[in-house]
PDB file of the backbone (N, CA, C, O) and the ligand in Angstrom, with CONECT records:
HET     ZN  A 101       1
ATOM      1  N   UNK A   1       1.909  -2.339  -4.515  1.00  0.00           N
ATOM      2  CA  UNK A   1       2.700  -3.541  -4.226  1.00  0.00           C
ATOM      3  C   UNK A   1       3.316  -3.417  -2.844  1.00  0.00           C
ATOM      4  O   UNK A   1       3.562  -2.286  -2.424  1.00  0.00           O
ATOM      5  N   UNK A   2       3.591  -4.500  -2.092  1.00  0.00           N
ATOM      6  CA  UNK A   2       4.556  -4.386  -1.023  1.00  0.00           C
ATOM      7  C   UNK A   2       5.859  -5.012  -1.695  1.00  0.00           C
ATOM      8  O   UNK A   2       6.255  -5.850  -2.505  1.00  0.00           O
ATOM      9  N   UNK A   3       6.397  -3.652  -0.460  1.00  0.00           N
ATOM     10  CA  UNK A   3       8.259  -4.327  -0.620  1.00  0.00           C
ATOM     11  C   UNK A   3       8.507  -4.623   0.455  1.00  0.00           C
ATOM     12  O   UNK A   3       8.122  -3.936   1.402  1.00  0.00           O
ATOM     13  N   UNK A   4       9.143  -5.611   0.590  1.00  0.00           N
ATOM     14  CA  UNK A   4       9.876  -6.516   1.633  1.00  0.00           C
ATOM     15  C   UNK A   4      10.996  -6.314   1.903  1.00  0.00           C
ATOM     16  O   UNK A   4      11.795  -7.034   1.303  1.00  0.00           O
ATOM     17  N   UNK A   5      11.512  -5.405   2.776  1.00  0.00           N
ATOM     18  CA  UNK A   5      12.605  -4.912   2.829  1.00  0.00           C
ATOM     19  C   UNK A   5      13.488  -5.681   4.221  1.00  0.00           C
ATOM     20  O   UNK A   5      13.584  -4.779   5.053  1.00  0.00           O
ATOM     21  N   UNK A   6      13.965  -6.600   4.625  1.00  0.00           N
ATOM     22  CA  UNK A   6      14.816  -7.352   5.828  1.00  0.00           C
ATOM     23  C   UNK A   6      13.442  -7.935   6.186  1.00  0.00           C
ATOM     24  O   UNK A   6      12.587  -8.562   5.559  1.00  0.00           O
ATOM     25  N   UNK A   7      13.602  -7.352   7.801  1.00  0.00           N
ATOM     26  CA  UNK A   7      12.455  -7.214   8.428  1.00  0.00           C
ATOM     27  C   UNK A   7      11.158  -6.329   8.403  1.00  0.00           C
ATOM     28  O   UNK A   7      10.180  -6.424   9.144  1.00  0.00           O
ATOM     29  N   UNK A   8      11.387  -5.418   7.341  1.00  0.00           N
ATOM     30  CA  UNK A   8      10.351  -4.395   7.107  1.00  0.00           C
ATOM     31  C   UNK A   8       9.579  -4.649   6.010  1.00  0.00           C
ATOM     32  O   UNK A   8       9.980  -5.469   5.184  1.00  0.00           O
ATOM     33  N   UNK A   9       8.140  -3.868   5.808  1.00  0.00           N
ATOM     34  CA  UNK A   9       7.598  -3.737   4.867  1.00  0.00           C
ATOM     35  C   UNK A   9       6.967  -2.327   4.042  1.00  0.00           C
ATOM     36  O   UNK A   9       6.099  -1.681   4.630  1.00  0.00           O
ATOM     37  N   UNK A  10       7.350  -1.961   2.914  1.00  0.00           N
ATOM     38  CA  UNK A  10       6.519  -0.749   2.711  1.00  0.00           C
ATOM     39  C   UNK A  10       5.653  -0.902   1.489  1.00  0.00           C
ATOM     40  O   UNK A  10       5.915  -1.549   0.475  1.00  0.00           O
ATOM     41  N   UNK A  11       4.357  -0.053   1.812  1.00  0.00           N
ATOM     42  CA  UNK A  11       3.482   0.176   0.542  1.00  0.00           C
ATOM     43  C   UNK A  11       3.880   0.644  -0.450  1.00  0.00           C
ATOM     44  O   UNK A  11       4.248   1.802  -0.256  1.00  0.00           O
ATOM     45  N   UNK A  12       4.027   0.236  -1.710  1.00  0.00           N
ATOM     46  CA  UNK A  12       4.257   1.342  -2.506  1.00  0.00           C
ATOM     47  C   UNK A  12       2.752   1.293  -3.821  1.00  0.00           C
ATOM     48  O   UNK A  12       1.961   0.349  -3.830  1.00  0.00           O
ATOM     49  N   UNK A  13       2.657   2.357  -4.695  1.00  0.00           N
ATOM     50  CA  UNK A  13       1.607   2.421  -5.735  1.00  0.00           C
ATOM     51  C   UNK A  13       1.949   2.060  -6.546  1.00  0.00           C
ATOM     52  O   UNK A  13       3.060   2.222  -7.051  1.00  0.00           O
ATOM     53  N   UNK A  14       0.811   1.281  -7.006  1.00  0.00           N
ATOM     54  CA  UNK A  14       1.140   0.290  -7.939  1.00  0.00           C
ATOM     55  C   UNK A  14       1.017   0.890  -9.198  1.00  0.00           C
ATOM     56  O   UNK A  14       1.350   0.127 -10.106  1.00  0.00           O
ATOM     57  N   UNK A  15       0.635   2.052  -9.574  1.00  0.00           N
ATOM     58  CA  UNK A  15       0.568   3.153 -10.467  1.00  0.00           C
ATOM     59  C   UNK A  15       1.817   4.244 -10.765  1.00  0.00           C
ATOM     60  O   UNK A  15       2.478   4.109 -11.794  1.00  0.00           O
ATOM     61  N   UNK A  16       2.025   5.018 -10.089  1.00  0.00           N
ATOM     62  CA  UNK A  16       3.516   5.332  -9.922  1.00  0.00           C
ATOM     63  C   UNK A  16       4.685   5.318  -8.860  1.00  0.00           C
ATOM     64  O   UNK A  16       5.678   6.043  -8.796  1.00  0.00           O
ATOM     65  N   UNK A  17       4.208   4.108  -7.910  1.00  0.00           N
ATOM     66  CA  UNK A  17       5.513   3.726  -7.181  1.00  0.00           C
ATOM     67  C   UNK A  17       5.980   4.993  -6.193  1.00  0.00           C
ATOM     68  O   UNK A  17       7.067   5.210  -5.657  1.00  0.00           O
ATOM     69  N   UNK A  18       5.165   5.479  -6.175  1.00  0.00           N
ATOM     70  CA  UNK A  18       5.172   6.245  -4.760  1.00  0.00           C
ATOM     71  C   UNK A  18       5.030   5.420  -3.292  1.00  0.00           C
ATOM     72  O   UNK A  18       4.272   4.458  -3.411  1.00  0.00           O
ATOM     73  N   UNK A  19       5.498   5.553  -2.156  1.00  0.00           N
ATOM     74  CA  UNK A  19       5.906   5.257  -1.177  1.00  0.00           C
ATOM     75  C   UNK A  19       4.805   5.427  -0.398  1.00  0.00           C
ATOM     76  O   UNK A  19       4.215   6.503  -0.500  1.00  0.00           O
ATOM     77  N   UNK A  20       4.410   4.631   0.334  1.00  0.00           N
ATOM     78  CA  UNK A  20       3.027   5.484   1.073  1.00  0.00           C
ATOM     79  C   UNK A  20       3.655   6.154   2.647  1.00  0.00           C
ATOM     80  O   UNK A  20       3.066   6.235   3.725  1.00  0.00           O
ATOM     81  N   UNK A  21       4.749   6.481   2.361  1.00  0.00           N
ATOM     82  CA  UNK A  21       5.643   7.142   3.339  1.00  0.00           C
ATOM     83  C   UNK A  21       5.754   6.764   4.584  1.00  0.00           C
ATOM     84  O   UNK A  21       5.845   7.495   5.570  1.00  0.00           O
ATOM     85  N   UNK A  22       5.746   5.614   4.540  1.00  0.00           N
ATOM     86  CA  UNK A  22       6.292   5.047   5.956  1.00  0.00           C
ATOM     87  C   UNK A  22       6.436   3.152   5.991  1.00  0.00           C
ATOM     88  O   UNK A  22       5.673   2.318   5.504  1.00  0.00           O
ATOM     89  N   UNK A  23       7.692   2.968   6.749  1.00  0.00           N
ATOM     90  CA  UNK A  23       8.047   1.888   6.643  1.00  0.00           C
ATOM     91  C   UNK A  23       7.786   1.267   7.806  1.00  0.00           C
ATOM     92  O   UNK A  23       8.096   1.876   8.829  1.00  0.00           O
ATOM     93  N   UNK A  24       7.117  -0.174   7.936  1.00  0.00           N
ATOM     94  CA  UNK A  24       6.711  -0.238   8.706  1.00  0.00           C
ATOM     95  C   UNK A  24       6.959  -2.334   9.028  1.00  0.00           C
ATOM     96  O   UNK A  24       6.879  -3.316   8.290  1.00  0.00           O
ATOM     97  N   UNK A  25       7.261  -2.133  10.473  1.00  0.00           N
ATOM     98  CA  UNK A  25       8.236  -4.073  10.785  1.00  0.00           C
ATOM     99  C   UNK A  25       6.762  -5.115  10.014  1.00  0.00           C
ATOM    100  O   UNK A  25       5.536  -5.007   9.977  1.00  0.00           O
ATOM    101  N   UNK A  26       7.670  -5.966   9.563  1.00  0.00           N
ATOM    102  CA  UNK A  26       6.883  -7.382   8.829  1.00  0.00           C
ATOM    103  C   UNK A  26       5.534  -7.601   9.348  1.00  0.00           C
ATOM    104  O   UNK A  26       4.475  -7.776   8.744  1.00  0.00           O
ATOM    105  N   UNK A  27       5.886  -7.538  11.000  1.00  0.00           N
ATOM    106  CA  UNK A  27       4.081  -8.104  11.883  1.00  0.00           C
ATOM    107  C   UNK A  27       3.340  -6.857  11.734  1.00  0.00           C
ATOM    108  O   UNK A  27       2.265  -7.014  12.313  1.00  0.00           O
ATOM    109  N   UNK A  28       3.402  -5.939  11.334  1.00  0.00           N
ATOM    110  CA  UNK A  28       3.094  -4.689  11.336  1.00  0.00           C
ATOM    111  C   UNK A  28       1.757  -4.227  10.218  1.00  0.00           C
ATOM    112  O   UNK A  28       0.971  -3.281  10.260  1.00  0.00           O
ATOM    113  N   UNK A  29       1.959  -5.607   9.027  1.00  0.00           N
ATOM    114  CA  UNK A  29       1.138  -5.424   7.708  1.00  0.00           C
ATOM    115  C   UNK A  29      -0.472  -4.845   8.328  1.00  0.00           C
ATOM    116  O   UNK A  29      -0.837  -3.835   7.726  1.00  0.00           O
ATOM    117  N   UNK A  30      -1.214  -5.212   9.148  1.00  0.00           N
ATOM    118  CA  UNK A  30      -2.745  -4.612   9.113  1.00  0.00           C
ATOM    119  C   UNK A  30      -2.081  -3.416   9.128  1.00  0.00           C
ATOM    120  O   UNK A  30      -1.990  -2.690   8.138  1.00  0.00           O
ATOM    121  N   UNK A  31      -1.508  -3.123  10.437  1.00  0.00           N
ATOM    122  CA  UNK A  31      -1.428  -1.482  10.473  1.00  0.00           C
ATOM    123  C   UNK A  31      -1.265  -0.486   9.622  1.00  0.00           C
ATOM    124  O   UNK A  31      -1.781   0.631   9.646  1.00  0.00           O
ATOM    125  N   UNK A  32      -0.217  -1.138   8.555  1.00  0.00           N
ATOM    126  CA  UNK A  32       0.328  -0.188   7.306  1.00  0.00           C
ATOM    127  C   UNK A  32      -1.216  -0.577   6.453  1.00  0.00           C
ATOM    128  O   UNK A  32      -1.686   0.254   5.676  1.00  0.00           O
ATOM    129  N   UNK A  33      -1.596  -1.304   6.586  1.00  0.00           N
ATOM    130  CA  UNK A  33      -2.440  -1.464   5.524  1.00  0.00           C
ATOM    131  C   UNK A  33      -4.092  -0.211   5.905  1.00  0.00           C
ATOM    132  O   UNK A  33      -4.945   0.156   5.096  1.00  0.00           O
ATOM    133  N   UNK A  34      -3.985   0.103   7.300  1.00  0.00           N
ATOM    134  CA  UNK A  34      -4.571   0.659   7.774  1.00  0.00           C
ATOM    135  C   UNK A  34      -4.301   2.395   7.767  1.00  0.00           C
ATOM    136  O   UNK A  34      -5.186   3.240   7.638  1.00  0.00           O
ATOM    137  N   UNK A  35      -2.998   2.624   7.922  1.00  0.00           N
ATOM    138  CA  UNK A  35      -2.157   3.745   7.376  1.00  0.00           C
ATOM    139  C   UNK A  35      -2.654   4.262   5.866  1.00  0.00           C
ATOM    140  O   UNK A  35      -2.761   5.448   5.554  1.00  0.00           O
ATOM    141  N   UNK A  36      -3.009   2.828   4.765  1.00  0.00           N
ATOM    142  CA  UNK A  36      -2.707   3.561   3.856  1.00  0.00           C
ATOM    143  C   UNK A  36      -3.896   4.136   3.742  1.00  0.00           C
ATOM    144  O   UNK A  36      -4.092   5.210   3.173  1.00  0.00           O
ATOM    145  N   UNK A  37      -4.910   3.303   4.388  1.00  0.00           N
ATOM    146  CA  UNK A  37      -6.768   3.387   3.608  1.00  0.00           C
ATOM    147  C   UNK A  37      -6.775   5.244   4.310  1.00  0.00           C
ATOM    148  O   UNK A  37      -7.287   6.192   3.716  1.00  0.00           O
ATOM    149  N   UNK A  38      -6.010   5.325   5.771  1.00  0.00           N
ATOM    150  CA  UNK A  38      -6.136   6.685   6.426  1.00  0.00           C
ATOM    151  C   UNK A  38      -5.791   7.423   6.098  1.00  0.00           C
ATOM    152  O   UNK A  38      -5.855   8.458   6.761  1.00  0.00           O
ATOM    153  N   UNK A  39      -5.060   7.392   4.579  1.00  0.00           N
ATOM    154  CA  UNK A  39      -4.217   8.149   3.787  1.00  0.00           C
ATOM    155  C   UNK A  39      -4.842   8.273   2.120  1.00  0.00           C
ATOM    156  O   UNK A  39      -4.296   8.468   1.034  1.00  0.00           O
ATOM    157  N   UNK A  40      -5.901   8.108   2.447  1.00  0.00           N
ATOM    158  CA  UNK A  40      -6.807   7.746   1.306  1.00  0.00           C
ATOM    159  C   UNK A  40      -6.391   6.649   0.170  1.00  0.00           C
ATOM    160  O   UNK A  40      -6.553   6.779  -1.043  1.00  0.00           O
ATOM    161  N   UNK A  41      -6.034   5.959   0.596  1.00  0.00           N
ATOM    162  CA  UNK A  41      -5.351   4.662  -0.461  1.00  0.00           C
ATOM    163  C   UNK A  41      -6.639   3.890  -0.630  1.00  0.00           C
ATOM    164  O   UNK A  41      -7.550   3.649   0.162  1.00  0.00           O
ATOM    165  N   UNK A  42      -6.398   3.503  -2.188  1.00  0.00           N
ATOM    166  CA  UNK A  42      -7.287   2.491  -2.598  1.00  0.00           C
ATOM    167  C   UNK A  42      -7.043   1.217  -2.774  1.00  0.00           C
ATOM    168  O   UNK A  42      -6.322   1.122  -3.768  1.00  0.00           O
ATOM    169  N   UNK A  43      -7.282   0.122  -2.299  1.00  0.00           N
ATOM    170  CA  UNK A  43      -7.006  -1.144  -1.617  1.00  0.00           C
ATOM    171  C   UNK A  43      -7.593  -2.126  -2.245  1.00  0.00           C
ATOM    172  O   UNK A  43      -8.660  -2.333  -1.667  1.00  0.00           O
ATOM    173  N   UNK A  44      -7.433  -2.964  -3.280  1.00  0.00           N
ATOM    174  CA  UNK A  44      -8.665  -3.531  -4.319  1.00  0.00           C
ATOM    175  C   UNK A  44      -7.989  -4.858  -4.576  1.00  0.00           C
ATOM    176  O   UNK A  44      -6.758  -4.860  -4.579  1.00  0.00           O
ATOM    177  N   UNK A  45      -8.594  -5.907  -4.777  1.00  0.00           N
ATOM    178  CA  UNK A  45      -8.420  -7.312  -5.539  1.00  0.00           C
ATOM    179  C   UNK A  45      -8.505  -6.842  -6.831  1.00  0.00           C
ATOM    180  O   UNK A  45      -8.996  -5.822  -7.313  1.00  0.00           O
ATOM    181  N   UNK A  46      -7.875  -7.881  -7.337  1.00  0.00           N
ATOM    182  CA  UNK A  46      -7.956  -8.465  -8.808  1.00  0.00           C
ATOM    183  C   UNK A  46      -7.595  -9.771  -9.317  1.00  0.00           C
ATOM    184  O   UNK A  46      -6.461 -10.183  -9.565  1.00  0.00           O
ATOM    185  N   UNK A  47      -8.571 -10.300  -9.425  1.00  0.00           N
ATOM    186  CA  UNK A  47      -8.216 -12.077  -9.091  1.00  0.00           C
ATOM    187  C   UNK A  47      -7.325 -12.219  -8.145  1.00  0.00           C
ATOM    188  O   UNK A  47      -7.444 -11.570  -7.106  1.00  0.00           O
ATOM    189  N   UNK A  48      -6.308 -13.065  -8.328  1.00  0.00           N
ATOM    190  CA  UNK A  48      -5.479 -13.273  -7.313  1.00  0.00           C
ATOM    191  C   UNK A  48      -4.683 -12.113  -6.281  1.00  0.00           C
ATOM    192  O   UNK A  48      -4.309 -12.199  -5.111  1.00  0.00           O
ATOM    193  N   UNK A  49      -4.632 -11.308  -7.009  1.00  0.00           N
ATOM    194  CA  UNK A  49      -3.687  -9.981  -6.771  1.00  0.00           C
ATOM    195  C   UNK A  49      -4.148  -8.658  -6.500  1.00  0.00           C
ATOM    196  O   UNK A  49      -4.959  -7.953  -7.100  1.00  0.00           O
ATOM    197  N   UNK A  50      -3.430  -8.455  -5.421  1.00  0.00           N
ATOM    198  CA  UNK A  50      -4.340  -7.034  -4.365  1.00  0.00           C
ATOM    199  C   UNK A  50      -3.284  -5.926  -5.488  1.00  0.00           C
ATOM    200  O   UNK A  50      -2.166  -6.162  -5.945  1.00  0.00           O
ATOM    201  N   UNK A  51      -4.014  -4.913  -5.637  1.00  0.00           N
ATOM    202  CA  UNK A  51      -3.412  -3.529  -5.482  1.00  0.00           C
ATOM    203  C   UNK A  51      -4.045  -2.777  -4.869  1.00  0.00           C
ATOM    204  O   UNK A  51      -5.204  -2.923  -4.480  1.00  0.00           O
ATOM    205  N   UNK A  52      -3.019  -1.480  -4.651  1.00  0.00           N
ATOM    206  CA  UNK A  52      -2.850  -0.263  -4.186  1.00  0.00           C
ATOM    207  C   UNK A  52      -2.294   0.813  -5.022  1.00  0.00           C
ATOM    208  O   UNK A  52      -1.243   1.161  -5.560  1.00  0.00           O
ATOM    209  N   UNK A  53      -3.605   1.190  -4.854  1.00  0.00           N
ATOM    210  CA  UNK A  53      -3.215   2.592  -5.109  1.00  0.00           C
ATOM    211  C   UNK A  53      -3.522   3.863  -4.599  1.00  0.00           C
ATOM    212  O   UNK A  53      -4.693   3.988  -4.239  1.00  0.00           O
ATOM    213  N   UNK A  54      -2.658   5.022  -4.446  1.00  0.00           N
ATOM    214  CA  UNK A  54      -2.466   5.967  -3.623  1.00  0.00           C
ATOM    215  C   UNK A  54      -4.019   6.926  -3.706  1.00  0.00           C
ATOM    216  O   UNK A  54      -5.128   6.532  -4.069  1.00  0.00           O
ATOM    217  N   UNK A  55      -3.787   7.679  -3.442  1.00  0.00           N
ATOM    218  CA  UNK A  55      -4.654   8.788  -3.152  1.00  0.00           C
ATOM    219  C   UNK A  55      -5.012   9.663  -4.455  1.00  0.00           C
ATOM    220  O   UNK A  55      -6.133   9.848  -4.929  1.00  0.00           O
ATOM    221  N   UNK A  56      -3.881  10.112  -4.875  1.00  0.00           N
ATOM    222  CA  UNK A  56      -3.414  10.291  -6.734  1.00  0.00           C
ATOM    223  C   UNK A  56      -4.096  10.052  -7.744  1.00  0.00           C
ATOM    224  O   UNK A  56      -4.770  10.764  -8.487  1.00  0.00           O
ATOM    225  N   UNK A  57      -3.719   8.316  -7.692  1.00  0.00           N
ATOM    226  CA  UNK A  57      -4.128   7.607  -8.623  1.00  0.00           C
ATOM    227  C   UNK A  57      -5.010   6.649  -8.450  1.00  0.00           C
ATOM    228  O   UNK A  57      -4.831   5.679  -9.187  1.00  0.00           O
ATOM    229  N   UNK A  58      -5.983   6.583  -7.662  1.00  0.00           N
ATOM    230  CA  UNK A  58      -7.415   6.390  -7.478  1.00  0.00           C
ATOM    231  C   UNK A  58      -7.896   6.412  -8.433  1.00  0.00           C
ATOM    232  O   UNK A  58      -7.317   7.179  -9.202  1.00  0.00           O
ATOM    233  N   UNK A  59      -8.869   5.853  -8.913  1.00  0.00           N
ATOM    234  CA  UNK A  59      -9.927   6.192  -9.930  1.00  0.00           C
ATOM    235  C   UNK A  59     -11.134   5.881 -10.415  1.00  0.00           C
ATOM    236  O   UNK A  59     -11.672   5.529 -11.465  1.00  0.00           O
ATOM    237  N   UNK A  60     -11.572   6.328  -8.408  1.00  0.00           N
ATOM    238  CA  UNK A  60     -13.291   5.722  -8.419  1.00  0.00           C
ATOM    239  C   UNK A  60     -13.255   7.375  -7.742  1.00  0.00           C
ATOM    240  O   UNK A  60     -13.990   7.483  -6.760  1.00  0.00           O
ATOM    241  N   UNK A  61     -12.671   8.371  -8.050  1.00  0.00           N
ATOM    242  CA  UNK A  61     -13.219   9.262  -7.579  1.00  0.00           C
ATOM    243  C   UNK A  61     -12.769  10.613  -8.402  1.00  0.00           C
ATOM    244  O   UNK A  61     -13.226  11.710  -8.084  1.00  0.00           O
TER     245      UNK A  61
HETATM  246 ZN    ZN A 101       0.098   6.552  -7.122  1.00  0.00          ZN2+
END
């Protein structure tokens, strides 16, 4: 999930809500979103609704 924090945004897992450790400004979303995949995050639709999940809790691997 993202959290919307002011002006910031952070990744967190949508599995156990781990942080993808870094917070990062609103215009900023590709980058973090780019952070996370470089961080082995798994990045997936589901109908309407994206998750993420960490490196962890993956589970295509
Ligand atoms: Zn996780």
């Amino acid at each position: 999930m993202i959290e919307r924090l002011d002006d910031k945004i952070e990744l967190c897992c949508d599995e156990c809500s781990n942080s993808a450790g870094r917070v990062f400004g609103k215009d900023d979303f590709d980058i973090m979103i780019q952070h996370a995949k470089d961080e082995g995050w798994r990045i997936f639709r589901v109908g309407r609704d994206w998750k993420h999940n960490c490196a962890d809790c993956r589970d295509d691997r």
